[in-house]
C-alpha positions, 0 to 999 in steps of 0.5 A: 497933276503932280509930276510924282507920286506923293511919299508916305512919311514913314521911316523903317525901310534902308534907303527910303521911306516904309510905304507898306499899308494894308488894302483898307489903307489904300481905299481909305486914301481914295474918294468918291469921283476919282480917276483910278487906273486899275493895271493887268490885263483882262483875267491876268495880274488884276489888283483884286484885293485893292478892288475889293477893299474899293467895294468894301469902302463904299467908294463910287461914281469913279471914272475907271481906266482899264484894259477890263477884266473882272476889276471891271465887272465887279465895280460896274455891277456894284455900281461904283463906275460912271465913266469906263474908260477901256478898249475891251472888257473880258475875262479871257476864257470868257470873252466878254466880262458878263456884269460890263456887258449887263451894264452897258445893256442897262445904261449905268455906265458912261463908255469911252472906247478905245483901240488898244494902242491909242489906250497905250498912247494916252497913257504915255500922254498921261506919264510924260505929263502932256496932252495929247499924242498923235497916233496912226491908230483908229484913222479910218476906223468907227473908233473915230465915230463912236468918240466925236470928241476926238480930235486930228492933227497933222504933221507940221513938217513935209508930210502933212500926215494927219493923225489921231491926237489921243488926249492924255489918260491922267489918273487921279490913282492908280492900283496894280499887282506884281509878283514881288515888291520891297518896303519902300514901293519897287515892284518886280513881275516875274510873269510873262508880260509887264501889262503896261502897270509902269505906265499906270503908276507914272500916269497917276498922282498916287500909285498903290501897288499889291504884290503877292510877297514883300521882300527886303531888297533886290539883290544884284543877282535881279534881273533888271528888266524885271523891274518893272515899278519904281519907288518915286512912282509908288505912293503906297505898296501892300502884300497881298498873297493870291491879292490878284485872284481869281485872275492869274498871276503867273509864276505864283498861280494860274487863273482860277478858272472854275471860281471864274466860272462861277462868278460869271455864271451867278447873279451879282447878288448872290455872288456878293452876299457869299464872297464879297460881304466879309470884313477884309481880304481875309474874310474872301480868301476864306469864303473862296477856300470854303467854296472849293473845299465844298466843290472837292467833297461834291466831286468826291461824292459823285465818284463814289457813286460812278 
């Protein structure tokens, strides 16, 4: 792996090269068998409009590193994911992700179960460019039973402690969403949690982030810790308002959870046939606004008659 992210060389942006490319842009920069680290965390802040610009491009057979949620779901029913590499798959309200649990009860997809922090630990591994880290997590759990391949290793001072060495989670890309980001690829979340999307980008030859405004620079009034991506990590960034739905994306809009619903509750294909089988980004956004637009008057109705 490469020790950064590799630069777009293109000039425009004051300080630094102009990294903007549009969702087609940055699947056309993937490829079939890749390791792709997908940011967010269940139904919170997933880059939707990069997974949905991976659907469209037809991309397949990838290893996905995930805390799942519906970028998940979606690739696995589309049947693009070999290997998942996850310590859950849900959409929150939800508990478990329906089209991961489907894929698992049919056997199309390859599962590597992780605890959580051991999840976290293997990205760190990935980001400080080594290859493994020894943890506490999963000893004397079936984590250990359901991954023979895991290996321990003890301490080689006093203690002799055995831990769990969790192998580095490196990824060929990876694609997360922030609340804002400026031209030549920082990017600032302004929610509740950072979601580990830093780890993410470090962890990655390539790192795309969508973010639901672009703006022109951070002012000294920026809070610091605020910023969560920084520019030599990212290879390209792409706005992409309501790019994380129906997943939340706070401050800028909450879980879209009646779409949420409804995409647990159809079948794969009727739900892809509607939302999913448009041109661009812009062809879903307005099947979405179509939809509750159609949901609104169906309500309406029914009020008249009560």
């Amino acid at each position: 792996m490469s020790g950064g992210a590799e630069e777009i060389d293109r000039p425009g942006a004051p300080g630094g090269p102009d990294k903007v490319l549009t969702p087609d842009e940055v699947a056309g920069r993937l490829r079939s068998g890749m390791t792709v680290g997908i940011g967010g965390w269940g139904s919170r802040r997933k880059p939707m409009a990069l997974v949905r610009a991976v659907l469209r491009a037809g991309i397949g057979d990838l290893t996905v590193v995930s805390y799942g949620g519906p970028d998940v779901g979606m690739l696995a029913a589309a049947g693009r994911i070999r290997r998942l590499v996850a310590p859950f798959a849900t959409l929150d309200s939800i508990p478990l992700e329906p089209h991961f649990r489907a894929a698992r009860e049919h056997g199309t997809l390859e599962l590597t179960e992780l605890d959580e922090a051991m999840f976290m630990w293997g990205l760190h591994a990935a980001a400080n460019r080594l290859p493994f880290l020894p943890v506490r997590a999963g000893l004397g759990s079936d984590v250990m039973r359901v991954n023979p391949g895991l290996r321990t290793v003890r301490s080689p001072y006093e203690d002799g402690e055995e831990f769990v060495a969790v192998p580095a989670l490196r990824l060929d890309a990876a694609l997360v969403h922030l609340d804002r980001a400026d031209r030549r690829g920082n990017g600032q979340y302004l929610g509740p949690d950072p979601y580990f999307d830093d780890l993410f980008c470090e962890a990655a030859d390539t790192a795309y982030v969508s973010c639901e405004r672009l703006v022109d620079g951070f002012g000294p009034d920026t809070v610091p810790q605020t910023l969560l991506v920084s520019r030599h990590t990212v290879t390209g960034v792409t706005e992409a308002p309501n790019g994380a739905h129906f997943t939340s994306a706070a401050p800028d809009h909450g879980r879209d959870e009646a779409f949420q619903k409804l995409y647990a509750t159809t079948p794969w294909p009727a739900f892809a046939a509607r939302f999913l089988s448009g041109k661009s980004e812009d062809d879903y956004q307005a099947a979405v606004r179509a939809w509750h637009e159609e949901r609104s008057a169906g309500d309406a109705r029914e009020e008249g008659r009560a």
